[in-house]
C-alpha positions in Angstrom: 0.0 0.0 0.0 1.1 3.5 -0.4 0.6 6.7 1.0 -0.7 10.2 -0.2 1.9 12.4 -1.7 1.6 15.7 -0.9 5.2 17.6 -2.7 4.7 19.4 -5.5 4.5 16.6 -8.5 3.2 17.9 -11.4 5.0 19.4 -14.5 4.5 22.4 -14.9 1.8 23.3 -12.8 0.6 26.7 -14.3 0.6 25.0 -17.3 -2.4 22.0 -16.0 -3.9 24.6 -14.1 -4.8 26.7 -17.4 -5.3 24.2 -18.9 -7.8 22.9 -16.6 -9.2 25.9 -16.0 -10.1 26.0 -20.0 -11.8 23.0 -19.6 -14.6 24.9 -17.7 -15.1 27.7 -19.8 -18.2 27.9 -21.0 -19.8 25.1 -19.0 -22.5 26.3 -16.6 -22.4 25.3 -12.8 -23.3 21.8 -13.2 -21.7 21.2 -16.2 -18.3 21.8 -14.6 -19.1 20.1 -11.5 -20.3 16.8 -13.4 -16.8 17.5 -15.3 -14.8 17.3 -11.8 -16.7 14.8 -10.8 -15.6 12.5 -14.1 -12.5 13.8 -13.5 -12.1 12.4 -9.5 -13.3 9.0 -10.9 -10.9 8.8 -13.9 -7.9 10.0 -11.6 -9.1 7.5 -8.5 -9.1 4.5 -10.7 -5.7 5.2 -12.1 -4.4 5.7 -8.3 -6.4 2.5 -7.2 -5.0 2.3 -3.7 -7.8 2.6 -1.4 -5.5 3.5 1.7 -3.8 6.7 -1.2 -7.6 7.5 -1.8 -9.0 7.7 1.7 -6.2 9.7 3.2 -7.0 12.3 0.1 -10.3 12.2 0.9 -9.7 13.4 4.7 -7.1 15.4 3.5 -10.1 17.1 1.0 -12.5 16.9 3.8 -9.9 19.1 6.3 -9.2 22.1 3.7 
């Protein structure tokens, strides 16, 4: 099992964050929320580890 990082491990950040922020322009409310909601599934099946996913989820739940 492994457990949640939490260090900066993206590639270019600014660069995903634009670019996910373009992925909701245009979209109303609950088009973007279904969107992130997709988006949470897709990215918790590639992570897969329960234990990774739950310590997200109260790390989520705390901010």
């Amino acid at each position: 099992m492994g457990t949640l990082n939490t260090e900066p491990n993206i590639a270019n950040p600014d660069d995903f964050y634009a670019r996910l922020l373009a992925a909701h322009e245009g979209k109303s409310k609950a088009e973007s929320d279904a969107l992130n909601a997709r988006l949470v599934l897709i990215l918790s099946n590639h992570i897969g580890d329960r234990q990774v996913l739950g310590e997200a989820l109260v790390l989520a739940l705390e901010t």
